[in-house]
Structure formats: C-alpha cells, structure tokens
C-alpha positions in Angstrom: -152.5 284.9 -29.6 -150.6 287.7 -27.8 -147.3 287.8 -26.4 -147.7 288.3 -22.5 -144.3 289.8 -21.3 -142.3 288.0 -18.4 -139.2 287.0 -17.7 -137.1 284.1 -19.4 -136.6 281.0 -16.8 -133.2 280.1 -16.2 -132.6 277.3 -13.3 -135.4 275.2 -12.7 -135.7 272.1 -10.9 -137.9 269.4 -12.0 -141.6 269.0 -10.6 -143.2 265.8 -9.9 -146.2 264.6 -11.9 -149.4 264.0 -10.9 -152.7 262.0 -11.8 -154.7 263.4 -15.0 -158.2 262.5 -15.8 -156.9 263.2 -19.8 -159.6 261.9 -22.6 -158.5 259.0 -24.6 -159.7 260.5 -27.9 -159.9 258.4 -31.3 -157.9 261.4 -32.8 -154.1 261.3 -30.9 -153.0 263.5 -33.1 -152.6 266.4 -30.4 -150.4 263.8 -28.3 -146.5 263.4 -28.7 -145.7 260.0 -30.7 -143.9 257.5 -29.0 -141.0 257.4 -30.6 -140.9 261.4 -28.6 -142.0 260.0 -25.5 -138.4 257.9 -26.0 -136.1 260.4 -27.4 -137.5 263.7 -26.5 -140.1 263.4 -23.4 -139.8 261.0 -20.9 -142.1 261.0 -17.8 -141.6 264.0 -15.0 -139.6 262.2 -13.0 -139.5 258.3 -11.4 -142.8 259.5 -9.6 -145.2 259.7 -12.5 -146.9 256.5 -11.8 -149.5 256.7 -9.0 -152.0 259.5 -7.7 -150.3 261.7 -6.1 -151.7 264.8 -3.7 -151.0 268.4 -4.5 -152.2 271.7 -3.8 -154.9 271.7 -5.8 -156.6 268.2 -4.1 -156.1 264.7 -5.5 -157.8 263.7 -8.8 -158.4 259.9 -8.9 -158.5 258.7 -12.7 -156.2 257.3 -15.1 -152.7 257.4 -14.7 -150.8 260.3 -16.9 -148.3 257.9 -18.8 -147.7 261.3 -21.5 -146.2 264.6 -20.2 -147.5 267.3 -22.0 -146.7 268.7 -25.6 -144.5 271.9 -25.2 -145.4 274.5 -28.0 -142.9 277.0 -28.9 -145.1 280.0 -29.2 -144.2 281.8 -32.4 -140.8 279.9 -32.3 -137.7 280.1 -30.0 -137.4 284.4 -30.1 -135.0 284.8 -28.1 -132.1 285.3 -31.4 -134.6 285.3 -33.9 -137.7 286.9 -35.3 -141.0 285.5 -34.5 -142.4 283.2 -36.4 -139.4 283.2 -38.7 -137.9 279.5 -40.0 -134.9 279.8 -37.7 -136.9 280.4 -34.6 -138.8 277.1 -35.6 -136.3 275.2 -35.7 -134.3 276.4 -32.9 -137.2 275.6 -30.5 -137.4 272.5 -32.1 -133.7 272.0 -31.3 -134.4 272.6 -28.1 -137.0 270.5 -27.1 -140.3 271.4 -27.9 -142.4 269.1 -29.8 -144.6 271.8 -31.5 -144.9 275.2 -33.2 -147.3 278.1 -32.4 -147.7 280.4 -36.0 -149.8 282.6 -37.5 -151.3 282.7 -40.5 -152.3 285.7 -43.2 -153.6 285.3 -46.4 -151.4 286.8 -49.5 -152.9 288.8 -52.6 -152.4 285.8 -54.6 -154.2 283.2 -52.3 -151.2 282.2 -50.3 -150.5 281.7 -46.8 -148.3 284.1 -44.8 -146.3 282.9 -41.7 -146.9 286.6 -39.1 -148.5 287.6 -36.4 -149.3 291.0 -38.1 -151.1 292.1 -40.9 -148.6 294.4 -41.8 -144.5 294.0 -41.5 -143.1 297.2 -39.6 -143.3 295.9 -36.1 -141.6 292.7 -37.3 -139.7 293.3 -40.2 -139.5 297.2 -39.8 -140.8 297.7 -43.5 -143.4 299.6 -44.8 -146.3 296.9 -46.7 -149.7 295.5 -45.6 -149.5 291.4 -46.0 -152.5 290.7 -47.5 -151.6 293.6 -50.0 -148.6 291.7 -51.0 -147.8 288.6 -53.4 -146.0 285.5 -51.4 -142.9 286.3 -53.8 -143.2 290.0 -52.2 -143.0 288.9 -48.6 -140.5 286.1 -49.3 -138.3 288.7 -50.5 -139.1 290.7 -47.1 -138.5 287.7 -45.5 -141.3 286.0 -44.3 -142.0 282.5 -45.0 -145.1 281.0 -46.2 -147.0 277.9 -44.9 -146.0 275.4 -46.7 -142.0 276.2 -45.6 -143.3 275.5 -41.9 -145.1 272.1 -42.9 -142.1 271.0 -44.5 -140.5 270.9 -40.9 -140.3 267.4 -39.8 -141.2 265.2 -36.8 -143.0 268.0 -35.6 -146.8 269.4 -34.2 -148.0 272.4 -36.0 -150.3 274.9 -33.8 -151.5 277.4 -36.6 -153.5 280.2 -35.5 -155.9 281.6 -38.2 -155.9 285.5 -38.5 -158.0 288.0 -39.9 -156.8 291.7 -40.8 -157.7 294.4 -38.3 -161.7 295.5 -39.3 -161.8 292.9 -41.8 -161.7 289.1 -42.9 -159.1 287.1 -45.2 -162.1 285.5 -46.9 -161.4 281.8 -48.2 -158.9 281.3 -46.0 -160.2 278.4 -44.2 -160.7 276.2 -47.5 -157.0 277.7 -48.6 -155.8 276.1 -45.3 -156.8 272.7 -45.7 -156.3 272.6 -49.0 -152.4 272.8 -48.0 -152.8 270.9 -45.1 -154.1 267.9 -47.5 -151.5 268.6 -50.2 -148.6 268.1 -47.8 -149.7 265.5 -46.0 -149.6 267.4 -42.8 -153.6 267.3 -41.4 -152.8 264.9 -39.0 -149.5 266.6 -37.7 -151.3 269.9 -37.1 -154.3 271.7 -34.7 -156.1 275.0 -36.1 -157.1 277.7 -34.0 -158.5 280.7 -33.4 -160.5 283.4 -31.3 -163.0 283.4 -34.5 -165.6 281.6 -34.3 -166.7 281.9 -38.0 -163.8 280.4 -39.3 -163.8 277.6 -36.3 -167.4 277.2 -37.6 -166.5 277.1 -41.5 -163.0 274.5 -41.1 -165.8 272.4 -39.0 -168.2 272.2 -42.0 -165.4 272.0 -44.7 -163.6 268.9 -42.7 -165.1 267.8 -40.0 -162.4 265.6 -39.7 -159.6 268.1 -38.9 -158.4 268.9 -35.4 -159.3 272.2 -34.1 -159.0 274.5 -31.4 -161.1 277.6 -29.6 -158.5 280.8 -28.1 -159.8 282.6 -25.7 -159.7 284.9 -22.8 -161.4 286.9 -19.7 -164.5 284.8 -20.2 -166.2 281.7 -18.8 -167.1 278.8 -21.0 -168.8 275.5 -20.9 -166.3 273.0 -22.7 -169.3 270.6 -23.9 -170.9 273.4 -25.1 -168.3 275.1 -27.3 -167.2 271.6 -28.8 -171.2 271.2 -29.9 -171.3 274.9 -31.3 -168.0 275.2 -32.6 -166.9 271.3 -33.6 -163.6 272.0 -32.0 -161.8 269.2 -29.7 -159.4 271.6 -28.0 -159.3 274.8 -26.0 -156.8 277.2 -25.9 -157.7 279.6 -23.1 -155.3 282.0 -21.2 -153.9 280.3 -18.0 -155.2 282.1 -15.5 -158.7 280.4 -16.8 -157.6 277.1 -15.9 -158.2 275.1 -12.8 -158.4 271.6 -11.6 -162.8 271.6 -12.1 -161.9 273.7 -15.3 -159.5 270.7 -16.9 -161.9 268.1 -15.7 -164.7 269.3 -17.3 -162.4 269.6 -21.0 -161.6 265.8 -20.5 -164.8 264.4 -19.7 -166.2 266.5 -22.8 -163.5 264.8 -24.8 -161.2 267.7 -25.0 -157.4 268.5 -24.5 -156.5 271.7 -22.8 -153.3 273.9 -24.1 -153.1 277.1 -21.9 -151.4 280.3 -23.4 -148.8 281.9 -23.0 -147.1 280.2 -19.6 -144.1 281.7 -19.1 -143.4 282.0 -15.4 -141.7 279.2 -13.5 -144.6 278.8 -10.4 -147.4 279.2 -13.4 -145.5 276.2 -15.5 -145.6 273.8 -12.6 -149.1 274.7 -11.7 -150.4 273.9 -14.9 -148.4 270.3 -15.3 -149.9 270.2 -11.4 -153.3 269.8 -13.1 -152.7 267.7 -16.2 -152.8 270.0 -19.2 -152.1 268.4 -22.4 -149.8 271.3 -23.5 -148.3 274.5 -22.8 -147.5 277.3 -25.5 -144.8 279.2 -24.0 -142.0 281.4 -25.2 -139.7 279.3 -23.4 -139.9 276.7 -25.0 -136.4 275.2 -23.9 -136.3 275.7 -20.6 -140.2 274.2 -20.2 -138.8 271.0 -21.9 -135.9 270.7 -19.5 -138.3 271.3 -16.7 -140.6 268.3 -17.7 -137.7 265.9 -18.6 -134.3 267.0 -17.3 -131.4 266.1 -19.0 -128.2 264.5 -17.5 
C-alpha cells in the first residue's frame, strides 16, 4: 500500500473504548493472543466494558474484550529503511503486534522484502528486483521473507506485489510454500489490491487467511469475501464508517484500515471497532490504546 504523508504523533491522551459488533470467526488468527492482551495490550482504559455512546451513535452488540492489532506499516521508519529488519523489530519494540511488508519475487524464485520493484528510491542503487538473485539483493541489503518469518511472537501482514506492467508469475504458490515451511500460516494475513492473486492463494489454500486493499471505491463486504475468498478488508480509512464496519462483521470479516496516521483519524477508527490499524506510527498508536505508567 502507499505511504500517505502526515505528521508523526507525539502527546496523546488515551481514548475510551467503545462497543464493537466484531465476528467471532473460527480462524483467530488475525486477533492478538492472550498472552499480548496481558503483556502488550490491555483494554483502552477501565471503561472498556459496557456500550458506550459516541459520535458516531451507539452500537448495541458484544462487548469489545480485544483492542485492536496495531500494524507497523513497512516497519518503525522513522531511523530505519522501510521494510528493512531493523525497522521490524523496532516497531515490534515498540509496541506493535504486527508487521506490514511487501513482497517481490527474485530471479531465482525467492521472495524479496520492498515496496519497489526496483532499489533506487530505497536503497539508492541502480538494479530491478526481480532481475536480481536473493544473494544479489542481500548483498544490497534487502532481506528476504523467510528473515521476516523468523521474527517471533509476532503477526505478519504481507502484501503481495507485482512489477509495474507486469506479474511475478508463481508467486502465490512460492508464498505458501514458505509460509508452510516455517510454520508461520497461522501467524500471518496476505493481501493485496490484485484480485488474481487473491483469487489464486484462495484456490491453492483455501485455508489461508487473506485480505482485499483497496481504495476510492465502494464495495459490498459479503460480496468480495464470496468472489475473492478473503476474510479481511484492507480499505483506506476514509472508506470506513460505523454501517461500513458493521456490514464486515456480520459477513464474518475483520476490518484493518490503511495508512492512519493522524491523531483525530486514530481515535475515530478505535471509535468504531476496527480490528486493526496499519500505521506508520506504530509506537505512539500502541501507547494511545494502552498507556503505559
């Protein structure tokens, strides 16, 4: 997904948490565990218990008893490179209980950790990724999948890519083939604004969690899950409101807005019972749900 500039947060005060009509799925795996809710969550606030009124009306269903899953998009970037190992794990460090990354596939059928499909805006080299041999771009710098996956106690959000005016063809089988060798299916959510690959990961594993990106467009959420098998929609926040959430959870589906970055945006969306936010700030999102003494 795209970076949407804004300005980093720096003071803000908690918000209190209201009632969320979230679907109680077989598949948790989108949800923090609750060894997290313990350590690294908490509830938003003493108040989270109850139905409480807000701005956007009062929503009478189950209780939220889970704040929502901050995703670090592309990592903590603040003093390192997107998408880079050290901007996972300081995001991590700080709080968040997931990982936004995106995915390329190398000349020699591995998977590349960058936004790009070449490396001169991020690495300011000259070389086009899927042109390159993992071995190649490790030297450059970049990691591969399986370095991210090895990160522990942790949600993966990985965003399949495709090269400008073309297609990494095979990728979707390469994916879960990793996935499965690591043991790291049930740890992570795919997603993407292509369809044909949501389409293809549905027919290779139906079992595997997946999620549609999207923006500047209206959608039926019971719709896309039958046409697309995914559980989850990623849409840009200023898609989502209270009718649009409730209509995601009674299909069975969690909502993760993109990329929510400005404090009065933040507290709107945990107004209307999200089940996570990517954001670049990933830190100061987690001490806004569950403040620290």
């Amino acid at each position: 997904m795209n970076q949407i500039p804004a300005s980093k947060l720096h003071t803000l005060s908690p918000v209190p948490a209201r009632a969320a009509a979230r679907p109680s799925l077989p598949d948790d795996r989108f949800e923090s565990s609750s060894s997290d809710s313990g350590t690294r969550w908490g509830l938003i606030g003493l108040g989270a218990l109850g139905v409480l009124a807000s701005g956007v009306g009062l929503v009478h269903a189950q209780v939220q008893t889970q704040p929502p899953l901050v995703v670090a998009h592309r990592g903590e970037t603040d003093h390192a490179k997107e998408n880079s190992m050290e901007a996972f794990r300081q995001a991590l460090a700080e709080g968040a209980g997931g990982v936004e990354l995106d995915i390329h596939l190398t000349s020699d059928g591995d998977l590349a950790v960058i936004h790009d499909d070449t490396l001169d805006r991020t690495y300011g080299v000259p070389g086009v990724v899927r042109e390159m041999t993992s071995e190649q771009l490790r030297a450059a710098g970049v990691p591969m999948l399986s370095d991210v996956l090895a990160l522990p106690d942790c949600k993966f959000i990985i965003e399949i890519k495709h090269p400008h005016g073309g297609r990494h063809v095979g990728i979707e089988q390469i994916l879960i083939d990793q996935l499965k060798n690591t043991d790291t299916e049930n740890r992570a959510v795919v997603i993407s604004f292509d369809e044909t690959s949501l389409k293809t990961l549905h027919a290779l594993d139906p079992e595997l969690t997946t999620g549609y990106l999207y923006s500047g467009k209206e959608l039926d959420p019971q719709q896309t899950k039958e046409e697309l098998g995914v559980t989850y929609l990623g849409p840009h926040f200023s898609a989502v409101n209270e009718e649009y959430v409730e209509k995601a959870h009674d299909a069975g589906m969690k909502v993760n807005p993109w990329t929510v970055n400005d404090e009065k945006d933040l507290k709107h969306m945990l107004e209307l019972g999200v089940d996570a936010i990517t954001t670049d700030n990933a830190g100061d999102l987690s001490m806004l749900i569950s403040p620290r003494a």
